[in-house]
C-alpha positions in Angstrom: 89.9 142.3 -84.7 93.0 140.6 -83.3 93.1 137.5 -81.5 94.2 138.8 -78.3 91.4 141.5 -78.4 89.2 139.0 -78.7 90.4 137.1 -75.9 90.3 140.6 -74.1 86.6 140.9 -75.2 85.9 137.4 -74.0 87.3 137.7 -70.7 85.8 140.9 -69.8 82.5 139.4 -70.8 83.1 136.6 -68.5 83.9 138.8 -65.8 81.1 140.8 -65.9 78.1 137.8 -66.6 80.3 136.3 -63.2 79.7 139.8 -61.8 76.3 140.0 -62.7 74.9 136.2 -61.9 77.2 137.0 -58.3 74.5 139.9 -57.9 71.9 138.2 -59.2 72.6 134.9 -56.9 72.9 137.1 -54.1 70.3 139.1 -54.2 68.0 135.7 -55.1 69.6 134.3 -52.4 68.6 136.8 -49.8 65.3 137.1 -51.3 65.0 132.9 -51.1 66.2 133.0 -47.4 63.7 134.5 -45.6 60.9 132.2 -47.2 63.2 129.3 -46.2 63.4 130.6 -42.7 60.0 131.6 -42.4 57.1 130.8 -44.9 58.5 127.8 -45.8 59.1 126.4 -42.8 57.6 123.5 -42.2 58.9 123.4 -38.1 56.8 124.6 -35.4 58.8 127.8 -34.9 59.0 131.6 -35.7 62.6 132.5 -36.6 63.4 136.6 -37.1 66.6 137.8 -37.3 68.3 141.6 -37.9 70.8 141.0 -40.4 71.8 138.3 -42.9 75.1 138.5 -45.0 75.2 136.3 -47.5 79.0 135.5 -49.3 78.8 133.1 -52.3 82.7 133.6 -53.1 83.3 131.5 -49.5 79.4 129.6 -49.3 78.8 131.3 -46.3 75.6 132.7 -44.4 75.8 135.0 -41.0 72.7 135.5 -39.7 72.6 138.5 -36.1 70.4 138.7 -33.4 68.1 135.6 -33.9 65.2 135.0 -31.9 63.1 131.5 -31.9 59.8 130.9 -30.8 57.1 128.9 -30.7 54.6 129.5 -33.3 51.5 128.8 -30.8 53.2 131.9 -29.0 51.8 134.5 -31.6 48.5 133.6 -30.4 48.8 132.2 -26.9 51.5 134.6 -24.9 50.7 132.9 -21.4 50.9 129.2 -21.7 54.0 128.8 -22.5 55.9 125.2 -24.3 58.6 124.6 -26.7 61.4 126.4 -27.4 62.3 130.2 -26.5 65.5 131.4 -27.8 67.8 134.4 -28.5 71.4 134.2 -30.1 74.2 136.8 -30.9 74.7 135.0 -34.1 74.8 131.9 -36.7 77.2 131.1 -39.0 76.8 128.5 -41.5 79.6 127.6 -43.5 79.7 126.2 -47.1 76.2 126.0 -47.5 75.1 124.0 -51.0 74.2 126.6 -53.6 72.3 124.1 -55.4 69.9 123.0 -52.4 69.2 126.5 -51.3 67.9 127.8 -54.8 65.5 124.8 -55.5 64.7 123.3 -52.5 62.9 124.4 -48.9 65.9 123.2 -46.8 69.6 124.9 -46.0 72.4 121.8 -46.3 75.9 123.0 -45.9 79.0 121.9 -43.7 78.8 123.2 -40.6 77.1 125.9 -38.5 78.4 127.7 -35.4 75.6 129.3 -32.6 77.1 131.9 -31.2 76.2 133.1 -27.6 73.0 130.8 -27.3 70.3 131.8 -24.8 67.9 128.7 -24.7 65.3 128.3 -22.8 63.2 124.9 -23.3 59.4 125.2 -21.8 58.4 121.1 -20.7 54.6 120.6 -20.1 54.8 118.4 -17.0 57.7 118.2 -14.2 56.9 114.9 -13.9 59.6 112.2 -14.8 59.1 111.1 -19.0 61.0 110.7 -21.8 63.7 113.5 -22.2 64.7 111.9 -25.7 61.6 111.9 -27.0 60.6 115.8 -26.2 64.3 116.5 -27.8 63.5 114.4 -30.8 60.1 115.7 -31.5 60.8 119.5 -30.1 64.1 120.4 -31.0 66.0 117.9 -33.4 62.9 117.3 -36.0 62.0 120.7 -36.8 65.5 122.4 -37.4 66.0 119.1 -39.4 63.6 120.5 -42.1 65.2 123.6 -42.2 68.8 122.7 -42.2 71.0 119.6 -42.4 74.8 119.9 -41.6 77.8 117.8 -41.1 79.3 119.4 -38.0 77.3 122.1 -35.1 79.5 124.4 -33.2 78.0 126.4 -29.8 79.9 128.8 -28.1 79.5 130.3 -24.8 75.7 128.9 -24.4 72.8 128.9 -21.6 70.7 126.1 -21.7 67.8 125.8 -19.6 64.8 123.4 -19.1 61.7 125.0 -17.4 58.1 123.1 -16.0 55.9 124.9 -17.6 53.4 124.8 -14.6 55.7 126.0 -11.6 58.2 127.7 -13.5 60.8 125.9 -12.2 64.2 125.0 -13.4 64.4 121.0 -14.2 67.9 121.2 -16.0 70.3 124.4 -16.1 73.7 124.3 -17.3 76.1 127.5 -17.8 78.8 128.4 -20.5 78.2 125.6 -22.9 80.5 124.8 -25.7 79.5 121.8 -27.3 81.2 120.6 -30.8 79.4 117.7 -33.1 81.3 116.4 -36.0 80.0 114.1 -38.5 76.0 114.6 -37.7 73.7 112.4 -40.0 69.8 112.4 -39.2 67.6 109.9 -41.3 64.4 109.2 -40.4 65.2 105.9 -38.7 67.6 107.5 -36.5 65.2 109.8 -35.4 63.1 107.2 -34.2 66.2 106.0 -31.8 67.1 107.8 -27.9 69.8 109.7 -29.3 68.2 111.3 -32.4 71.0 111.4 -34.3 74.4 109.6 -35.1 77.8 112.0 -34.8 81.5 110.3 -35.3 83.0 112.4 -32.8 81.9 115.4 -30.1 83.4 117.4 -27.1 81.6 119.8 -24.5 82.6 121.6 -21.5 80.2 123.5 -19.1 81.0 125.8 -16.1 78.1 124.4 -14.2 75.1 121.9 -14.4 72.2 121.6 -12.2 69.5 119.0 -12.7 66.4 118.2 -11.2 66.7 114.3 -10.5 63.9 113.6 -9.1 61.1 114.4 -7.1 63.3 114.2 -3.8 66.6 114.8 -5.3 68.8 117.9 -7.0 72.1 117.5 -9.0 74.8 119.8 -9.3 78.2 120.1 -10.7 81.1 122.5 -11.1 82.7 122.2 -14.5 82.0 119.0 -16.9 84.6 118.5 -19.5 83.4 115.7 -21.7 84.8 113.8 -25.4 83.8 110.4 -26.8 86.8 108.7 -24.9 86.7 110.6 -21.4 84.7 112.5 -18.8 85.7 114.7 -15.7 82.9 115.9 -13.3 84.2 118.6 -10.9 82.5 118.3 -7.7 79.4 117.1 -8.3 76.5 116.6 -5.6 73.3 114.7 -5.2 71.3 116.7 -2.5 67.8 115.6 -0.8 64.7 117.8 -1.5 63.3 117.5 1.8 64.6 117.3 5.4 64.7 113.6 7.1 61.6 114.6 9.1 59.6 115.7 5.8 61.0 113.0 3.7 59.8 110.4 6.3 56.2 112.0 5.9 56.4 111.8 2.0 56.9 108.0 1.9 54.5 105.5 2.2 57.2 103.0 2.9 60.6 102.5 4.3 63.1 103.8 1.9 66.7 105.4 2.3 67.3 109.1 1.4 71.1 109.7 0.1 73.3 112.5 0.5 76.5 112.7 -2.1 79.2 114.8 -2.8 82.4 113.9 -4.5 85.2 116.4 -5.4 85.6 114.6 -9.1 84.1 111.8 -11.0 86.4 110.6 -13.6 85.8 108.5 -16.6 88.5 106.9 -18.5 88.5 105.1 -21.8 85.0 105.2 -22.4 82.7 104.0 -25.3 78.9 104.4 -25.6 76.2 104.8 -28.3 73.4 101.9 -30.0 74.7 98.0 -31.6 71.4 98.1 -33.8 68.6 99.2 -30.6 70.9 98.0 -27.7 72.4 100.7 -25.7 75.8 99.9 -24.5 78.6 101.8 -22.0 81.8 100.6 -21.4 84.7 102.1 -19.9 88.0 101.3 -19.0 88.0 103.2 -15.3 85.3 105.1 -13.5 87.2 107.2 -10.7 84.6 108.9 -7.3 87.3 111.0 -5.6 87.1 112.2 -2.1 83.6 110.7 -1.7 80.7 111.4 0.7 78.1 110.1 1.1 75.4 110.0 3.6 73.0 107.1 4.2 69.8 107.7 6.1 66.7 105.4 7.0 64.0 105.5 9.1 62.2 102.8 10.8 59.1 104.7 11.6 57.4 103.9 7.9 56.2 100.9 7.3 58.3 97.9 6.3 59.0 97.9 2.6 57.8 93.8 2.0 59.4 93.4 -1.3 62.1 90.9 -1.8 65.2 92.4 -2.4 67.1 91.3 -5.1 71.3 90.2 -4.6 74.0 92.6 -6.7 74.0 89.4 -9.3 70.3 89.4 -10.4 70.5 93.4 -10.3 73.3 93.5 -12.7 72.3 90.4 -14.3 68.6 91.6 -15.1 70.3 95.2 -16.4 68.6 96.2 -19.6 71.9 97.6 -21.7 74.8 96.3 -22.2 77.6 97.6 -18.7 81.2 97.1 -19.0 83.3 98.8 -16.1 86.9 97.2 -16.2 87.5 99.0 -13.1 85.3 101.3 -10.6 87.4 103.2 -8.1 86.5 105.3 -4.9 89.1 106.8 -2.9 89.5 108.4 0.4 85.5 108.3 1.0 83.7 109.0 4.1 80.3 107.1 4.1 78.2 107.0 6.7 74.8 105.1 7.5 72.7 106.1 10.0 69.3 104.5 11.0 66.2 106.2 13.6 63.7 104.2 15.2 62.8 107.9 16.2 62.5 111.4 15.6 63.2 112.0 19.8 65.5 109.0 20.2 68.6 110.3 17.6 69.7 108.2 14.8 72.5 105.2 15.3 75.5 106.0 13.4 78.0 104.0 11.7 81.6 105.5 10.1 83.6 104.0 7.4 86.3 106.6 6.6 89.4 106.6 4.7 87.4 104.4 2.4 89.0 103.1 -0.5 87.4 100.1 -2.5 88.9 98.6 -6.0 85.9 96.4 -7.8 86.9 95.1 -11.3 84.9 92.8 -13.9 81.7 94.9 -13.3 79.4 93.4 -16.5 75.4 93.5 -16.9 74.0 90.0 -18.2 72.5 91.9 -21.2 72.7 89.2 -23.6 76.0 87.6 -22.3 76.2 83.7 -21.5 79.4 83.6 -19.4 81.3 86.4 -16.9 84.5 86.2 -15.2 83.9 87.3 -11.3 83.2 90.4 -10.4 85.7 91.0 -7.3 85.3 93.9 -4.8 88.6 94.9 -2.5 87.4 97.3 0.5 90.2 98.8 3.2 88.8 101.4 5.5 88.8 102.6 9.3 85.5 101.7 11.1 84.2 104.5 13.3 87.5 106.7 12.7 89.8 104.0 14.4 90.2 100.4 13.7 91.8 98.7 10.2 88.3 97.3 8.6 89.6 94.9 5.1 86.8 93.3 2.8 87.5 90.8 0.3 84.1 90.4 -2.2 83.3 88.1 -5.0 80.5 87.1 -7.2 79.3 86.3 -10.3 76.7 88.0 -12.2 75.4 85.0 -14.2 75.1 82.6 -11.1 71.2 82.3 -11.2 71.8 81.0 -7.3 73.4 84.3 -6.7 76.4 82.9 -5.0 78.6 85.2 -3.2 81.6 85.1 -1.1 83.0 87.3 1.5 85.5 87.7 4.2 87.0 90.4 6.4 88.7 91.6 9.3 88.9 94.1 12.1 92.0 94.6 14.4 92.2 97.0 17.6 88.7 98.3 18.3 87.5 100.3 21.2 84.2 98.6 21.9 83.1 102.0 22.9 83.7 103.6 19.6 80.0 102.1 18.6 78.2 104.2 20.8 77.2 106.3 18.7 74.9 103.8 17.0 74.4 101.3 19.8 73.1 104.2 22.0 70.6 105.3 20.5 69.7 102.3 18.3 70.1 99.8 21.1 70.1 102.2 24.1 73.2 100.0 25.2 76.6 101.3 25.6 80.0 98.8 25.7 83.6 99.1 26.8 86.5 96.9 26.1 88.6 95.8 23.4 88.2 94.0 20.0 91.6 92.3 19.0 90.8 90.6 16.4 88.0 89.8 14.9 87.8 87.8 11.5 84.6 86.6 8.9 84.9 84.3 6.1 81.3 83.3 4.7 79.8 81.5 1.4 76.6 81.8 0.6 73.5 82.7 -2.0 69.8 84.4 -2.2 68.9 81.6 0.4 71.8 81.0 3.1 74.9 82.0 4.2 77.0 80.3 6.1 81.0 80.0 7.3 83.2 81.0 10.3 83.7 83.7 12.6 86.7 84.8 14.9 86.7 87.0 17.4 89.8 88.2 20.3 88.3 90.5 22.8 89.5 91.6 26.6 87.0 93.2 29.2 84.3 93.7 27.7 81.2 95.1 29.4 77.6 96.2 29.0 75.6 99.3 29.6 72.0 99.0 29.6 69.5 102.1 30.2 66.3 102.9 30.9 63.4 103.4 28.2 62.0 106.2 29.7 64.7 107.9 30.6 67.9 107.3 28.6 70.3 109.0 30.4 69.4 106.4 33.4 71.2 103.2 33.9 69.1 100.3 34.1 71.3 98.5 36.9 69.3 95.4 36.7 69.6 94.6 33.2 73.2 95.5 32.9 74.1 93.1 36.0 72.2 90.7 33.7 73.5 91.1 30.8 77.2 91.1 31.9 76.1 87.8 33.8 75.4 86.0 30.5 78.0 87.7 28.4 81.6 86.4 28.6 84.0 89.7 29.5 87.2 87.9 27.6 88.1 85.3 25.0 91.3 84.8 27.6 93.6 86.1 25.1 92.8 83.3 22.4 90.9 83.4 19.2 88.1 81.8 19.6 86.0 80.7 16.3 82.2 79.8 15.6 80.8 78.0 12.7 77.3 80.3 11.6 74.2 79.2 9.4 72.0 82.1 8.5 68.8 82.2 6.5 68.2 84.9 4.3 64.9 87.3 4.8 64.2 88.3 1.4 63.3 91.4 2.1 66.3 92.6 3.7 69.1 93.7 1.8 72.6 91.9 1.6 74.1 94.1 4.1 71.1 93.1 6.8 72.1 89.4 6.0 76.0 90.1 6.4 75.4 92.0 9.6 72.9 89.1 11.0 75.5 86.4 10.2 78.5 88.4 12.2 75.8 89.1 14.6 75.0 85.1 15.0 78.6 84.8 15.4 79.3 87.2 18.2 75.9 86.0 20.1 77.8 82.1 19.8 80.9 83.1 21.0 80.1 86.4 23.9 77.1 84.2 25.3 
């Protein structure tokens, strides 16, 4: 025989032991699958599927119509916990031909859910440890079927369910989520996020979240990567109405309304230094802001001390770095009730805009630079309010300073609070009216300036509010001084702190002290 028959010969051998151990592979392959999926599975859930094509010319798997569940669902169809899902399809891309023939577990590059329909069934509504039901019900089990590099969903429901009142704790719509560079040890696993990833994206048309036990979350679209986050107008929303709310709690405690048209995140960098959480970010932007703060004094006076902003960021358990926090163009408004019958008092503060920078937690830091808080807004729809803010996280004493000012108020424009709060009404003018005060968790003190021209008192009746009291509003204009006659006139204040008011009680008692020194 010649030498190129032989090499004829040879080839064609090759190509057909290639042809045959391709067959053979395959078919071994798809026979080794299914007890991979299934009989040896070590995980806590049945997986069945329609079709699997198996392609060892690219290392590629493509499983159809999967549907997970619960293996305690074969037997027990009504109490329902764990995982319930169906998906269009898997593809898992240059799987490890090595692994999958001699061991239980599929390890390839990456693997792409298609068309995900999750639902995840949670025993108790209550608040717990979200991390810890994802690391022991979701990320640990699919770990001992299959390890890869990258994960790719497409177009994905995700849902979290109470198991006792079937009701929605988490939803979010059209997922599409990207992890790159996923590695799960068995350390890692033992950490809040249960696994490390280099680099990630995700985008949802739509989020809702139960908070809370008074409060719902709910977004437009998120767009998210490991640098930046948008939040399309997201809203925190109260369970209850004020009068049902009131009845719930056992003490005094505010009940928030929020809405903002988009939360921005700039520059931002999060994970674990060892077991420390950490966040930082370069700019955290709260767009066209409202928000709504309500309190009722009819519960019982909440008698725990209140702690200053510089022990609450000091005593913050992670590592915080904000470089900046925005809001722009806010609305907030605060409103307080003595009484359901009464009305609440109202205060406005729109065209808010406020500029803090330097915002750190004292997590395991020895020396901060001042956090500094810039405020311009228009008090009760009118009048120029501008706050100037400083403190410093680390200053055990927590030290604070603060000055503002307030220029051309209609005294009447605080009706709305002082009317039903106070059941007093006033007319006149404000000028001028100027604050600059120093102080700590124990005093505050400084000076106060005030400009004002005819001002007068309304005072009405208890019983019937619509009344004017004429006696004690002859009285009370008797005592109070109608004008500053066209000069500023200033007034040294000394406040002491009740620790269990907030900082905003003690800045409104110390311009309160003020005015009482300078109209009486």
């Amino acid at each position: 025989m010649k030498w190129h028959w032989k090499i004829i010969v040879g080839v064609a051998f090759l190509l057909v032991l290639i042809l045959v151990l391709n067959i053979g592979l395959n078919w071994w392959i798809k026979f080794q699958l299914p007890k991979i999926i299934n009989e040896k599975n070590e995980s806590s859930y049945v997986i069945t599927y329609k079709k699997i094509d198996v392609s060892l010319l690219d290392s590629n798997i493509k499983a159809n119509d999967i549907v997970i569940i619960p293996k305690t669902a074969l037997t027990d169809t009504i109490n329902k916990s764990g995982i319930y899902a169906k998906v269009k399809s898997v593809e898992v891309k240059e799987f490890k031909l090595w692994s999958l023939l001699f061991s239980d577990k599929i390890k390839a590059r990456s693997i792409t859910i298609n068309t995900p329909k999750l639902i995840f069934y949670k025993k108790s509504q209550k608040s717990g440890n979200y991390s810890s039901k994802v690391r022991s019900s979701v990320v640990a089990p699919f770990e001992k079927i299959i390890t890869v590099s990258d994960i790719y969903l497409d177009h994905g429901d995700v849902k979290i369910i109470d198991s006792q009142t079937n009701k929605a704790l988490l939803s979010v719509q059209n997922v599409k989520l990207q992890l790159n560079g996923i590695v799960i040890t068995e350390t890692i696993l033992k950490n809040t996020v249960p696994f490390y990833f280099q680099n990630y994206a995700f985008t949802c048309d739509s989020l809702y979240y139960r908070a809370s036990t008074f409060y719902h979350v709910k977004t437009h679209a998120i767009k998210t990567s490991k640098s930046d986050l948008i939040v399309n107008h997201f809203e925190l929303i109260p369970e209850y109405s004020r009068a049902a709310f009131v009845k719930k709690i056992p003490q005094e405690k505010d009940l928030f309304t929020v809405r903002s048209t988009a939360i921005v995140v700039q520059k931002m960098k999060w994970g674990f230094k060892q077991q420390d959480f950490f966040f930082h970010s370069q700019c955290v932007a709260l767009n066209d802001l409202i928000a709504n703060i309500y309190r009722s004094k009819i519960p019982v006076d909440d008698l725990k001390k209140k702690p200053l902003y510089n022990k609450l960021l000091r005593d913050l358990k992670f590592d915080l770095k904000l470089d900046t926090l925005k809001i722009t163009n806010a609305l907030l408004q605060y409103e307080e009730e003595k009484s359901f019958d009464k009305g609440a008092g109202k205060l406005t503060f729109s065209k808010f805009n406020l500029t803090a920078t330097h915002i750190r937690s004292g997590f395991k830091q020895q020396k901060l630079a001042d956090l500094q808080i810039n405020i311009n807004c228009r008090f009760m729809n009118t009048s120029p309010l501008s706050v100037n803010w400083r403190f410093n996280v680390m200053d055990k004493s927590d030290g604070f300073k603060i000055k503002g000012a307030i220029r051309n108020f209609e005294v009447e424009k605080i009706i709305p609070f002082s009317k039903p709060y106070m059941n007093v009404t006033a007319k006149g003018i404000l000028n001028e009216m100027y604050f600059n005060f120093t102080g700590n968790d124990r005093k505050n003190q400084g000076t106060f300036s005030v400009k004002y021209d005819d001002l007068k008192l309304t005072v009405y009746k208890k019983e019937d509010r619509k009344k004017k009291n004429k006696l004690l509003t002859f009285v009370a204009n008797l005592f109070v001084k109608n004008d500053t006659k066209k000069k500023l006139k200033e007034a040294q204040i000394n406040v002491d702190r009740i620790p269990e008011k907030s900082f905003y009680n003690f800045l409104w008692r110390s311009i309160a002290e003020g005015l009482k020194k300078i109209l009486i």
